[in-house]
ZATIVEX-425625 format. One record per residue (C-alpha): x, y, z; residue number from 1; residue in one letter. Coordinates in steps of 0.05 Angstrom, whole numbers, always signed. Last residue first. Layout:
BEGIN
- u, v, w, n, res
- X, Y, Z, NUM, a
...
***
This chain:
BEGIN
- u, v, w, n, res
- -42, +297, -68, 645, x
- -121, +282, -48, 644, x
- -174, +297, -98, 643, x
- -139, +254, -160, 642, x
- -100, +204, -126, 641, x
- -71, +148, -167, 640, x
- -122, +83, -174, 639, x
- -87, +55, -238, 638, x
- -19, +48, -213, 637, x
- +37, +55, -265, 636, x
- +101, +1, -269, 635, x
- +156, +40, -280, 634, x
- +210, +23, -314, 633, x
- +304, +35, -300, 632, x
- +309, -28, -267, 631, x
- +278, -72, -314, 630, x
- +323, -44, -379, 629, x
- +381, -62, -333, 628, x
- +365, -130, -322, 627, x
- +337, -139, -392, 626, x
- +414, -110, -412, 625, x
- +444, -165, -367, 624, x
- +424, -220, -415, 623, x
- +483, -203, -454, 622, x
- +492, -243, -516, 621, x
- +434, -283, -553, 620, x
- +367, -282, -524, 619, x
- +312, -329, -556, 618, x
- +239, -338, -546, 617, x
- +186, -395, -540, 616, x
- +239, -439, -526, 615, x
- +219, -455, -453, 614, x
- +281, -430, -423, 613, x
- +272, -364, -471, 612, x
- +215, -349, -438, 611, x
- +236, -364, -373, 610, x
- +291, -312, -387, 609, x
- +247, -263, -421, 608, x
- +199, -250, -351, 607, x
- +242, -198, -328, 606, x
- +238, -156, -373, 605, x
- +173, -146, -359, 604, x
- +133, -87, -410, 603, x
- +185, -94, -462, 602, x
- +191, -171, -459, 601, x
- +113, -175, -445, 600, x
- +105, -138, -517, 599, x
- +163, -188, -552, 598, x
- +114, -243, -532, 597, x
- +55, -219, -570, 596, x
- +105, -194, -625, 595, x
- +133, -260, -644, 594, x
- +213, -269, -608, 593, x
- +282, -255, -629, 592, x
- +319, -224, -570, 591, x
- +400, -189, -593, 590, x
- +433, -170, -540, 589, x
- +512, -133, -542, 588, x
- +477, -80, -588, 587, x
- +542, -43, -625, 586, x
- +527, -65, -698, 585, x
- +459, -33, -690, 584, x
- +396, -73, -716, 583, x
- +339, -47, -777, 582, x
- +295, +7, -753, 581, x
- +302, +53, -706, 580, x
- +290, +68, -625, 579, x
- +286, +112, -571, 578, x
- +285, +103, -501, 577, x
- +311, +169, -465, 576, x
- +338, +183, -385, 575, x
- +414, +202, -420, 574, x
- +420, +135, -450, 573, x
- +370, +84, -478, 572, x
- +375, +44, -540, 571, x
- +317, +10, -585, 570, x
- +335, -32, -643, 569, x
- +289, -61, -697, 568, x
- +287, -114, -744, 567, x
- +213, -128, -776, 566, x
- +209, -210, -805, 565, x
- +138, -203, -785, 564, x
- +126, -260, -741, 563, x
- +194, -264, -720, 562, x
- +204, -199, -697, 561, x
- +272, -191, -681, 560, x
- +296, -136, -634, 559, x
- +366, -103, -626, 558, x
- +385, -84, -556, 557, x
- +421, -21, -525, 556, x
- +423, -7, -456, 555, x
- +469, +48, -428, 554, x
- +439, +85, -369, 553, x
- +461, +137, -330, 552, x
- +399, +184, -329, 551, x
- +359, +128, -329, 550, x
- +338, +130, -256, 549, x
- +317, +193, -264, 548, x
- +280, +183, -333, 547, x
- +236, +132, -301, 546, x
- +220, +97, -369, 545, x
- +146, +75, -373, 544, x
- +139, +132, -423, 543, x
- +184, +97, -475, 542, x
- +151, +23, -469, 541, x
- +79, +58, -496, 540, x
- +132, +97, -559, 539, x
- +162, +32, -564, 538, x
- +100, -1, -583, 537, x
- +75, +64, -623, 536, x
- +136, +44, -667, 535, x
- +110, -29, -667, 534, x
- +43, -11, -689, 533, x
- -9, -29, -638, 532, x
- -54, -92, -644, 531, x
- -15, -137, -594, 530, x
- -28, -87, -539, 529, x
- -101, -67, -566, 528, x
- -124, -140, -561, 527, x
- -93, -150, -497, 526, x
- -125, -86, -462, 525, x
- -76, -29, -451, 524, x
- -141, +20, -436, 523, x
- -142, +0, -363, 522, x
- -187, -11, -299, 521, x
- -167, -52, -249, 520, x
- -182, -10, -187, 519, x
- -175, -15, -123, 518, x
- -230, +49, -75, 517, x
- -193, +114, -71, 516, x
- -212, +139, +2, 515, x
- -285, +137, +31, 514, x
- -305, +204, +47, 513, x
- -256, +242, +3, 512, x
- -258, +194, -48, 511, x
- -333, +193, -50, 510, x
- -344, +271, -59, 509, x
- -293, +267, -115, 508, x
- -334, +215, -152, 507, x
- -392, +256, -141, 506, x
- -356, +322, -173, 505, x
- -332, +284, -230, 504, x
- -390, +240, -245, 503, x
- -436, +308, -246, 502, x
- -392, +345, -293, 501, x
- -388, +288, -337, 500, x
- -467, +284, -327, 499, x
- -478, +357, -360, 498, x
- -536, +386, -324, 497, x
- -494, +390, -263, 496, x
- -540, +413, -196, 495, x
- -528, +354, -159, 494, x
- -457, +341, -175, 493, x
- -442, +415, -154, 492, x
- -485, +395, -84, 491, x
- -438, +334, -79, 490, x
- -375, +368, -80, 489, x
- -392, +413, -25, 488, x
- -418, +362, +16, 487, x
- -344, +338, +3, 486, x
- -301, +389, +14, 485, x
- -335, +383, +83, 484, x
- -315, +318, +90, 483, x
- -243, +321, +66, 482, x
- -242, +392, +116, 481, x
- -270, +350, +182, 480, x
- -219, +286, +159, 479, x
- -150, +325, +155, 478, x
- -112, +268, +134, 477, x
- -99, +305, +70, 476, x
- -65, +362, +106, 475, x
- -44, +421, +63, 474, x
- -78, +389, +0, 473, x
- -145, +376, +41, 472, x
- -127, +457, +70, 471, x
- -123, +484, +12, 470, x
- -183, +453, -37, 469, x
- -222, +478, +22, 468, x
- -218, +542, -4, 467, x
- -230, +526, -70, 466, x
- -288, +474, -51, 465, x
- -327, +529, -11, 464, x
- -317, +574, -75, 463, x
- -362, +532, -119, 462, x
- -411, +518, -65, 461, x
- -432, +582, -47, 460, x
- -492, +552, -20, 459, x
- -483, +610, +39, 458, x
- -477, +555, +82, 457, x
- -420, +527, +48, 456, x
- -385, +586, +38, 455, x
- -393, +603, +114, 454, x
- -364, +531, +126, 453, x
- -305, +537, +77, 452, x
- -293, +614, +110, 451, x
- -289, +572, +179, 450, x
- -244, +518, +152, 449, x
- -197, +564, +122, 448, x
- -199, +604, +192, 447, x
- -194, +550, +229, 446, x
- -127, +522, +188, 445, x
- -87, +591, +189, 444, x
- -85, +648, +144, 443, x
- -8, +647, +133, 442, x
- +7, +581, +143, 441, x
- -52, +549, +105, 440, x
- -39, +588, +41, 439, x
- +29, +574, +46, 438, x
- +18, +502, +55, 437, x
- -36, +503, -7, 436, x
- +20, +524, -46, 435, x
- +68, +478, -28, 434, x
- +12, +421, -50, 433, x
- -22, +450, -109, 432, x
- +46, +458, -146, 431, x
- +74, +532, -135, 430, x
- +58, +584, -197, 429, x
- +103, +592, -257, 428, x
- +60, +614, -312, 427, x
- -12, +623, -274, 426, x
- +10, +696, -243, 425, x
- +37, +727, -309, 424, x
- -43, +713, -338, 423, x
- -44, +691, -406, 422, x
- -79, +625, -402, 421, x
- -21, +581, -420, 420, x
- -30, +520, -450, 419, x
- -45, +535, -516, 418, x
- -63, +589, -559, 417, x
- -111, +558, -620, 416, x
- -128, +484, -586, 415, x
- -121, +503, -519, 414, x
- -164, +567, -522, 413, x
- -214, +531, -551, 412, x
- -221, +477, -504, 411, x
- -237, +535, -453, 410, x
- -298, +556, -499, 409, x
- -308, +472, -492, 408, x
- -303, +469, -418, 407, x
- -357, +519, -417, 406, x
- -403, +504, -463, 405, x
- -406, +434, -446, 404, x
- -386, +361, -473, 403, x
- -414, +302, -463, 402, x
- -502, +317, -443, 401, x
- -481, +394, -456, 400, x
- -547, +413, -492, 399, x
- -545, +421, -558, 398, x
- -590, +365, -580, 397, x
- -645, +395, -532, 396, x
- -656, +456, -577, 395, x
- -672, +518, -537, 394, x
- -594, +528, -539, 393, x
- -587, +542, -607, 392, x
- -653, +596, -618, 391, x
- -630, +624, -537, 390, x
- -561, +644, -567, 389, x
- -508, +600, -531, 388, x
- -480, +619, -470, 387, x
- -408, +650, -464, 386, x
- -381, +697, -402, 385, x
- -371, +648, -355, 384, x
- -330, +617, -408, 383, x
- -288, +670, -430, 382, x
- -262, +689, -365, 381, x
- -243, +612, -351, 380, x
- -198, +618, -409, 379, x
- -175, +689, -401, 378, x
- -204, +749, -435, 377, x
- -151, +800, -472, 376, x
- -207, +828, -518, 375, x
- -174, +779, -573, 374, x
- -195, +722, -531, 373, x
- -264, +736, -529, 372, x
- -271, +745, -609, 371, x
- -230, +669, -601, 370, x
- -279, +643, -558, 369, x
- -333, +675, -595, 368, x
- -314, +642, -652, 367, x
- -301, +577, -628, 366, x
- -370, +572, -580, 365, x
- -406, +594, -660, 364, x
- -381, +544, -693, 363, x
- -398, +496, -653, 362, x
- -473, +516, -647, 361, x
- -474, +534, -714, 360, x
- -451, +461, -735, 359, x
- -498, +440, -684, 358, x
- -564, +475, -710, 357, x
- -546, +462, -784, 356, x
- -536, +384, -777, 355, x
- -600, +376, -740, 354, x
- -644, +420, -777, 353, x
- -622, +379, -834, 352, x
- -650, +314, -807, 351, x
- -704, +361, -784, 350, x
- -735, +372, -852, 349, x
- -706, +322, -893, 348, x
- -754, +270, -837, 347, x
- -727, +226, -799, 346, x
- -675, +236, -734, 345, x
- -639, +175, -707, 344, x
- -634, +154, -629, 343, x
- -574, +161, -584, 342, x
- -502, +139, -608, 341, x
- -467, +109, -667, 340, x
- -504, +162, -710, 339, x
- -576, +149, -751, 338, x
- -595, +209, -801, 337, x
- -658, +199, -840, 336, x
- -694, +226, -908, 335, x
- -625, +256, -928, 334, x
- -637, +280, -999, 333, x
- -627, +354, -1001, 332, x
- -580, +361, -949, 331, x
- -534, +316, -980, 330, x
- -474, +349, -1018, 329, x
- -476, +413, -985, 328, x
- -508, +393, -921, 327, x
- -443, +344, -907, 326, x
- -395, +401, -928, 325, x
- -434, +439, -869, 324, x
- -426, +391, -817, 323, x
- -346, +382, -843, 322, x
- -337, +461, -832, 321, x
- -376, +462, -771, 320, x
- -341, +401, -734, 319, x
- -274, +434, -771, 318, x
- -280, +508, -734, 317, x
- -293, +461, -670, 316, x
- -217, +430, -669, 315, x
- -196, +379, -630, 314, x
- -161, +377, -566, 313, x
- -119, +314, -558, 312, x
- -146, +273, -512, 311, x
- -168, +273, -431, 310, x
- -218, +232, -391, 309, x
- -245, +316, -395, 308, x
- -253, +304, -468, 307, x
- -235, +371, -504, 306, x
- -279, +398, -553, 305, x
- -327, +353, -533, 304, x
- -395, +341, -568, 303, x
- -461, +384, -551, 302, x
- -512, +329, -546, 301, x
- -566, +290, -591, 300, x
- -515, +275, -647, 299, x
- -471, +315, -697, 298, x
- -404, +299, -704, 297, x
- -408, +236, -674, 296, x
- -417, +189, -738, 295, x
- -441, +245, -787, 294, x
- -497, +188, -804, 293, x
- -539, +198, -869, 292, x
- -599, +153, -903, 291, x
- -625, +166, -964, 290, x
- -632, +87, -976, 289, x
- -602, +78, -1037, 288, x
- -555, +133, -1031, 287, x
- -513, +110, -970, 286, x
- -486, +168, -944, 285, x
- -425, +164, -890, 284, x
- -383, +209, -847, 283, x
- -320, +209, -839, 282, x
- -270, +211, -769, 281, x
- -197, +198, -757, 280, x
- -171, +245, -701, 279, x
- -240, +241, -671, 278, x
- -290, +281, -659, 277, x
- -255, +331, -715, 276, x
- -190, +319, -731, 275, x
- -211, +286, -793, 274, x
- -275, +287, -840, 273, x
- -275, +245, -901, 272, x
- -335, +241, -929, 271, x
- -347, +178, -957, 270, x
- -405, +149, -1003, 269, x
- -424, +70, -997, 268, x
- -467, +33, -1047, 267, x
- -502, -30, -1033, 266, x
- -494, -89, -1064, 265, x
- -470, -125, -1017, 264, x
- -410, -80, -1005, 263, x
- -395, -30, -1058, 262, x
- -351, +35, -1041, 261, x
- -348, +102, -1052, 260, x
- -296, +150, -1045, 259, x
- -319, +226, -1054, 258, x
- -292, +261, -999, 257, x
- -213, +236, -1002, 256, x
- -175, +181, -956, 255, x
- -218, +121, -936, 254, x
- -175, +61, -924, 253, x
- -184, -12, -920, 252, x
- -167, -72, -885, 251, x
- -179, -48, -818, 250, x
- -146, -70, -754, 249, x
- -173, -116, -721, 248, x
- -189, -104, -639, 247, x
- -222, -123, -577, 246, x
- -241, -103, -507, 245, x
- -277, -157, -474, 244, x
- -328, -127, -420, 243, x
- -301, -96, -352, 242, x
- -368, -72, -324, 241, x
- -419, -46, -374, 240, x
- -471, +12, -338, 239, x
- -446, +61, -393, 238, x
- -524, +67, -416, 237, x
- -511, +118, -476, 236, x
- -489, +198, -497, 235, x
- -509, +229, -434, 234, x
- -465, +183, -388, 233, x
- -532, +159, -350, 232, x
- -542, +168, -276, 231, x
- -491, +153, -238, 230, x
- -503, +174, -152, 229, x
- -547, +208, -117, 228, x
- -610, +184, -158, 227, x
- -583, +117, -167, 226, x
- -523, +78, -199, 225, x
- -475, +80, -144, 224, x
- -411, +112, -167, 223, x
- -343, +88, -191, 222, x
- -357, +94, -264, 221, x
- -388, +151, -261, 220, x
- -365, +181, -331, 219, x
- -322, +234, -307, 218, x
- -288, +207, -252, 217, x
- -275, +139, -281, 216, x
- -255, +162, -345, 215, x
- -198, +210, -310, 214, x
- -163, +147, -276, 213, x
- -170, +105, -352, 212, x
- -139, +167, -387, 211, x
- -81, +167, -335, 210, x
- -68, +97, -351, 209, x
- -80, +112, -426, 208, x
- -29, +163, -441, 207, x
- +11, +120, -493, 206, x
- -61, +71, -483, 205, x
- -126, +114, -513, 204, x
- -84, +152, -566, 203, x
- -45, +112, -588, 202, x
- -90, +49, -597, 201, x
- -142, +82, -644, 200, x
- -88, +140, -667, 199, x
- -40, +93, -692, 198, x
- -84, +49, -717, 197, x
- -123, +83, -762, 196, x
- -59, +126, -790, 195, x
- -33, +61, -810, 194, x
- -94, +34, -844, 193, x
- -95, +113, -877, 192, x
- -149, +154, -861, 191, x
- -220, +138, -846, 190, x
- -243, +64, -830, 189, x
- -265, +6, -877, 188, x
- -259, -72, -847, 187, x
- -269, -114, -906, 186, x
- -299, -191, -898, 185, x
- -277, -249, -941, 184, x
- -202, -224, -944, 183, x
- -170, -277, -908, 182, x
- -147, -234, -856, 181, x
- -223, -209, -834, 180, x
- -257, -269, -839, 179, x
- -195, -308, -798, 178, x
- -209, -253, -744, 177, x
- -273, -263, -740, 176, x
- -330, -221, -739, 175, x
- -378, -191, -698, 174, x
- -370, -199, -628, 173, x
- -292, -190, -654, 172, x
- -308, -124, -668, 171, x
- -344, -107, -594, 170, x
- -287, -50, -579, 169, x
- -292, -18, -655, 168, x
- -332, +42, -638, 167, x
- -332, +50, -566, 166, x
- -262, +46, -574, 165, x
- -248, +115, -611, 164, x
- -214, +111, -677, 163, x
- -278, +137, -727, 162, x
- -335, +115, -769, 161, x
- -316, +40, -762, 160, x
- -340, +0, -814, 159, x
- -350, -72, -821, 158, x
- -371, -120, -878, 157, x
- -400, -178, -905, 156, x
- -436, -206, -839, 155, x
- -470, -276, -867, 154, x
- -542, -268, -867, 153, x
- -591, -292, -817, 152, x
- -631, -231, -824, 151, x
- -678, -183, -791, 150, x
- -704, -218, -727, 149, x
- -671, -275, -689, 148, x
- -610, -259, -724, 147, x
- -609, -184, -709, 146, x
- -618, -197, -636, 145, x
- -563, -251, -638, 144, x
- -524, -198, -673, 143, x
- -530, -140, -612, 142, x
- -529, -191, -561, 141, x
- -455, -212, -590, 140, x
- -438, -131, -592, 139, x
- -460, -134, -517, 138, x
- -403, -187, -503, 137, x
- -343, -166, -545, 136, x
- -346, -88, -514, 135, x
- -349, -19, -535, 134, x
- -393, -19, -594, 133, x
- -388, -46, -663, 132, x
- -388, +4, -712, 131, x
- -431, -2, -779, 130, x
- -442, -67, -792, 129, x
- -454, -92, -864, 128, x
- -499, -156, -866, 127, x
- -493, -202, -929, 126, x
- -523, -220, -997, 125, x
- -562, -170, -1018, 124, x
- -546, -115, -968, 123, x
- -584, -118, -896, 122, x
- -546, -47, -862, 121, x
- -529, -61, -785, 120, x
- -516, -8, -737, 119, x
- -490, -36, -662, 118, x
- -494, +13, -609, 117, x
- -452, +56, -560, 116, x
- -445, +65, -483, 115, x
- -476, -12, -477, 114, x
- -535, -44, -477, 113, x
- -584, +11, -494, 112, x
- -590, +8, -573, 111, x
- -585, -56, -634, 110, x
- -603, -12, -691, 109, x
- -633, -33, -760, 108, x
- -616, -8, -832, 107, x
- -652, -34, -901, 106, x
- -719, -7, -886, 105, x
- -713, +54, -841, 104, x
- -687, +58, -771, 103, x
- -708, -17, -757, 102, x
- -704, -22, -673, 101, x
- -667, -76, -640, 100, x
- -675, -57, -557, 99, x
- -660, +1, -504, 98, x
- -703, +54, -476, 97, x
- -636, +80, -429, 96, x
- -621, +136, -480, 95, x
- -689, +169, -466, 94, x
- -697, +160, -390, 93, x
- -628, +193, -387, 92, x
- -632, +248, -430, 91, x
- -703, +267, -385, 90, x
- -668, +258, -323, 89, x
- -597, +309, -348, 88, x
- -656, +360, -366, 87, x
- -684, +358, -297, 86, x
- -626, +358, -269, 85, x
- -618, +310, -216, 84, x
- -609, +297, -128, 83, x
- -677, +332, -122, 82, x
- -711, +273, -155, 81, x
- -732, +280, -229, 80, x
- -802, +260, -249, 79, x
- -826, +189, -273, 78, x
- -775, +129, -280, 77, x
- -686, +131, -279, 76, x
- -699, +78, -220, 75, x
- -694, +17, -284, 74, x
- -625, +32, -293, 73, x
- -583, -30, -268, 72, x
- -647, -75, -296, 71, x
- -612, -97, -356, 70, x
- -546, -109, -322, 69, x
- -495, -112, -373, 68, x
- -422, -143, -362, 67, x
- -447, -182, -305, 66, x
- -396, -236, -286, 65, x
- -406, -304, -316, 64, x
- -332, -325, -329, 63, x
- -352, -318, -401, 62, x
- -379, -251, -399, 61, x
- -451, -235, -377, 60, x
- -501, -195, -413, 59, x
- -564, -179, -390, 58, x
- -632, -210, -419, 57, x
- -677, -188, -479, 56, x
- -667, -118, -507, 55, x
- -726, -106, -529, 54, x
- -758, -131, -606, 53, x
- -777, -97, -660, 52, x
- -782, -19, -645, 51, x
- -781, +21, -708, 50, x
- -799, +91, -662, 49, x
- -782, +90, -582, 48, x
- -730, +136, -589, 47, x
- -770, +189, -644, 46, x
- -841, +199, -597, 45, x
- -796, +206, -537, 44, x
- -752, +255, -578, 43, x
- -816, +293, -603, 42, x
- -830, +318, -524, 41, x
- -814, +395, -536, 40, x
- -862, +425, -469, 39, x
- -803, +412, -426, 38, x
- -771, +474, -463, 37, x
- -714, +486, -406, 36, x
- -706, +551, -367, 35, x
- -763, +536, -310, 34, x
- -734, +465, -303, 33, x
- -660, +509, -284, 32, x
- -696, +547, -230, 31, x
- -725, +487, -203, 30, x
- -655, +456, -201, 29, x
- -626, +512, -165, 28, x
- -677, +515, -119, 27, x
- -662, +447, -94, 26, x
- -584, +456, -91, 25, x
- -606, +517, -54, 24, x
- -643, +478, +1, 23, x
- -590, +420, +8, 22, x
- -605, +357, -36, 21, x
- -594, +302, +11, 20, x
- -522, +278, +21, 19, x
- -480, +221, +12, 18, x
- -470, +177, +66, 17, x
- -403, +194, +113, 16, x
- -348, +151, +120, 15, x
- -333, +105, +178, 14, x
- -283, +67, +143, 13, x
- -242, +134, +145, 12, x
- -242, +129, +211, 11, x
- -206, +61, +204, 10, x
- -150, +98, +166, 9, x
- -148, +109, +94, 8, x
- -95, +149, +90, 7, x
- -55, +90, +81, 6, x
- -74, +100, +4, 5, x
- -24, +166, +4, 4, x
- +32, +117, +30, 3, x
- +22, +72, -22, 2, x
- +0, +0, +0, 1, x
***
C-alpha cells in the first residue's frame, strides 16, 4: 500500500452517506426546469420509433460476471428527484429505452446495452455493420438480436466511423479474425490503415493509464447507480463492467470526400472528415436508402472539444466546416440520419435541422472564444461569459449531455493558444501542494475551515471547494475539511446538467469520504497491446521509463520480430528510449521473439529468461541488458489520487 492510500484509516471506514439535496441545490434545479422547453416531447415519440424486439436478458462474460445489467437503470422512472437535473433525467430516461429497432428499411439498430450501439445495413447478400460498440459481449447480443429478427445473413462487412473504442471494442463480437485476414470480410475506417491504428490504440493507451483514472471520474464509473449517484453518461447506458475489449485493424482506407464503395450491393459514399470528434473521423451516405450518419459529429448532445478523460483537443472550426460540407452534398436528400449513439432523426426537414443547429452551435462557442480572446479574456473568463443564443440552446441536442459550453470555450483556447492562459500569475505558480501550505500558514487552518463553512452555508458551493481545496492538499488526513469538501462536492454534482460534470464532482465527494477504492481498470487491453504498431509499441515502453533513474543508463538491444520478419533496435542513454529500424552493430543483446511475446519482454523484462528456457523466445549475448532495462520502468498504478495529493 502507497503511502497516500494509508490514508485510509479506520475512521475513514466510517465515511459519511451522501447527502440530501441542500435547500439551494433544490432551488437551483427548479430554477433550471423553468429555463428548459419541457413542453418539446418529439424525442420520446422518435426513441421508441421502429421498435422490434427489447433488449432481452443482461449480458454476462464468459466467467459469468455481469457485463450488462438490464435492470441497473430501471430507478431513472417518472419525475426528477432533487439529487438530478431535470434535463440530465429526461436524456437519461431516453437513452436508457433500449432494444433492436429498424431505422428505415434496409438499416436496423441494436441500442441501450452498452455506451454505443451496433448499426447493421441488410445488403443482398450479407450484413454490413456499422461500428461495433465498446465491448465483445454486448456486440454478440446486438447480432443474436439481429438474427432472431432481420436476417440470418452472413456479416460482409465492417465499418468504423472513427478511432475511438466504443466504436470498434465489440469487433470480434462480430467477426472473425480469420474473416477479416482472409479477405472475405473488409474492415473500412477513415485515413490511412496506418494512420487508423496509430491514433485508435495511441491515443487511448501512450497516455491511457491516466486516461483510464480521469474516465472513471467523469463518466461515473465508480458511483452507485441511483438518484445520488450515476445516472446515465449522456451519450448511452455506460452501466458495462469490464467487457472484452477487442481489436482488427482495418483492411481498407478512406482518404478523399468522394470514395465510394460497394459492399452487398449497396453503395457507400465517404466524407472524409478528420480531426474533428476524432482524429480519424468520416461520415457516411448510402444513396439507396437516403440515409446519413455524421458518426459523432452531430448527435443529440453538444460534443467535446476537449474530453475531460483527456485527448488531444480537436478543433470546433472543422465540426462546422465538415457539418456543413455534409449539407452541401446531401442536405437535399437525407430522409434519416442514424449516428453510433442516441436515437436517429427522420424527416429532410429536421435531419437537416439537425446538422445546421450544431454546426452553428460549434461554430459559433469557437468564434466567440476566439472574439473573447482577442479582448484579452482568459480561459475561464471566457466561459462564464459565453452561453449559446436562446434559438441554439432551446434545442435539446445542444445541450451539454458530453461536452459543455464551458469546458469547450476553454477547449478553444487550448487548441488555437495553448497551455497558457495569459495571466503572469498562472506561468510559474507553486504545485497544489506547497502552495496550499502557504496558504494554510499564513491564514491559518480554522480560519480556512471557517470561511469553507460560511461558503457552504451560503450555497456558495463553488468557492467552498476552493478554499477547502487548501487545507485537504495542506493536510490530506485532515478528515472534518475532506468531508466538508465533500458536501460541497456533492451539491455541484447535484445541480450538473452535463453528467461528466456530475461524475466528476460525485466521484470526488466519495474519495474524500471513503478513500480511492482498487481499481483494475485500463485502456492497454490484450487486443489493443498486440494490435499497436511497433513504433507506437516503443513509444507505450518509452513513457514507462523513469527518466531519473535512467539518467546513466546504457542499454542497447536489437529486436527480431519473428512474425513479421521487422528488425528493430531501441537504446537508452541520458533518461531516453528511442528506437530505429533495422539492428545496430554495437547492441551486445540481440531477443528474437513473435510480437505478442516481444510486448511482455518490453513491458517485464524480467519475464524473457523463462521465456527463452521454454523456447518460445531467444536471447543471444548479454542478458544483463533486460536486467538493466527492468530497473530503470515503471510500473503505473491505476487508482492514483486525484482529490487528495
Amino acid at each position: 500500500m502507497t503511502p497516500r492510500l494509508e490514508l485510509l484509516t479506520e475512521s475513514r471506514m466510517m465515511a459519511r452517506s451522501p447527502q440530501e439535496a441542500s435547500p439551494a441545490t433544490v432551488a437551483a434545479l427548479a430554477a433550471a426546469r423553468e429555463r428548459y422547453p419541457l413542453d418539446d416531447v418529439q424525442d420520446f415519440t422518435d426513441v421508441a420509433r421502429g421498435l422490434i424486439a427489447p433488449l432481452p436478458e443482461s449480458v454476462l462474460g464468459d466467467d459469468g460476471h455481469v457485463i450488462f445489467d438490464l435492470h441497473a437503470m430501471d430507478y431513472i422512472d417518472g419525475d426528477a428527484p432533487d439529487s438530478v437535473d431535470a434535463s440530465l433525467w429526461r436524456q437519461s430516461k431516453l437513452i436508457r429505452q433500449g432494444g433492436l429497432f429498424k431505422v428505415v428499411d434496409g438499416v436496423y439498430q441494436v441500442r441501450g446495452n452498452d455506451i454505443a450501439q451496433l448499426t447493421v445495413v441488410e445488403g443482398v447478400d450479407g450484413l454490413i455493420v456499422i461500428d461495433c460498440m465498446a465491448g465483445v459481449e454486448s456486440a454478440r447480443q446486438g447480432m443474436a438480436l439481429i438474427r432472431e429478427h432481420v436476417s440470418d445473413k452472413p456479416v460482409a462487412g465492417v465499418i468504423y466511423t472513427h478511432t475511438h473504442i466504443d466504436h470498434y471494442g465489440g469487433v470480434k463480437g462480430v467477426v472473425s479474425e480469420e474473416d477479416v485476414r482472409s479477405g472475405k470480410v473488409p474492415i473500412l475506417a477513415p485515413g490511412t490503415i496506418a494512420s487508423f491504428d496509430k491514433f485508435a490504440i495511441g491515443e487511448n493507451v501512450v497516455a491511457g493509464n491516466a486516461m483510464a483514472r480521469r474516465a472513471q471520474y467523469a463518466f461515473g464509473g465508480l458511483l452507485e447507480h441511483g438518484p445520488h449517484g450515476f445516472v446515465s453518461c449522456g451519450i448511452g447506458t455506460l452501466t458495462t463492467k469490464n467487457p472484452t475489449v477487442s481489436y482488427i485493424s482495418p483492411t481498407d482506407g478512406i482518404r478523399t470526400t468522394g470514395e465510394k464503395r460497394t459492399i452487398a450491393g449497396i453503395e457507400f459514399e465517404f466524407l472524409y472528415a478528420p480531426d474533428t470528434e476524432a482524429p480519424e473521423e468520416m461520415h457516411i451516405w448510402i444513396p439507396e436508402l437516403k440515409a446519413l450518419t455524421t458518426a459523432e459529429n452531430a448527435n443529440h448532445s453538444l460534443h467535446n472539444i476537449q474530453t475531460l478523460r483527456g485527448a488531444r483537443t480537436r478543433d470546433a472550426r472543422n465540426f462546422a466546416r465538415y457539418l456543413d460540407e455534409t449539407l452541401e452534398r446531401w442536405g437535399d436528400e437525407a430522409e434519416v440520419h442514424y449516428g453510433p449513439h442516441t436515437w436517429p432523426v427522420w424527416g429532410n426537414a429536421d435531419v437537416t435541422a439537425l446538422i445546421a443547429s450544431q454546426r452553428d452551435a460549434y461554430k459559433y462557442i469557437h468564434d466567440q472564444a476566439l472574439r473573447l480572446a482577442n479582448q484579452g479574456y482568459t480561459p475561464l473568463e471566457a466561459a462564464e461569459e459565453i452561453r449559446l443564443p436562446d434559438e441554439l440552446d432551446r434545442k435539446w441536442f445542444n445541450h451539454g449531455y458530453h461536452g459543455t459550453v464551458h469546458h469547450d470555450v476553454r477547449a478553444v483556447f487550448t487548441k488555437e493558444l495553448g497551455m497558457w492562459d495569459g495571466d503572469p500569475v498562472s506561468l510559474h505558480p507553486h504545485p497544489p501542494v506547497e502552495s496550499a501550505k502557504r496558504y494554510i500558514a499564513f491564514i491559518g487552518r480554522d480560519k480556512v475551515l471557517e470561511e469553507g463553512k460560511r461558503a457552504f452555508e451560503a450555497a456558495d458551493y463553488r468557492w467552498a471547494v476552493e478554499i477547502l481545496h487548501k487545507l485537504v492538499f495542506a493536510d490530506p488526513g485532515d478528515v472534518e475539511a475532506r468531508d466538508l469538501q465533500a458536501d460541497a462536492y456533492e451539491q455541484l454534482g447535484f445541480q450538473a446538467e452535463g453528467p461528466q460534470w456530475r461524475g466528476i464532482f460525485l466521484t470526488a465527494a466519495r474519495e474524500l469520504r471513503e478513500g480511492i477504492q482498487p481499481t483494475a481498470f485500463t485502456t492497454a487491453s490484450e487486443d489493443t497491446l498486440l494490435g499497436m504498431p511497433i513504433d507506437i509499441l516503443f513509444d507505450f515502453a518509452a513513457v514507462h521509463v523513469n527518466g531519473p533513474k535512467a539518467a546513466d543508463a546504457d542499454i542497447r538491444i536489437n529486436l527480431d520480430f519473428t512474425d513479421s520478419a521487422e528488425q528493430w533496435n531501441l537504446w537508452i542513454a541520458r533518461g531516453v528510449l528511442n528506437a530505429r529500424r533495422g539492428h545496430s552493430t554495437d547492441a551486445p543483446l540481440t531477443v528474437s521473439a513473435p510480437k505478442p511475446l516481444m510486448v511482455g519482454v518490453l513491458l517485464k523484462p524480467s519475464v524473457a529468461p523463462q521465456l527463452a528456457a521454454g523456447g518460445k523466445i531467444a536471447l543471444d549475448g548479454d542478458t544483463d541488458q533486460l536486467v538493466e532495462l527492468a530497473a530503470v520502468l515503471d510500473d503505473f498504478d491505476p487508482a492514483f489520487p486525484i482529490v487528495t495529493p
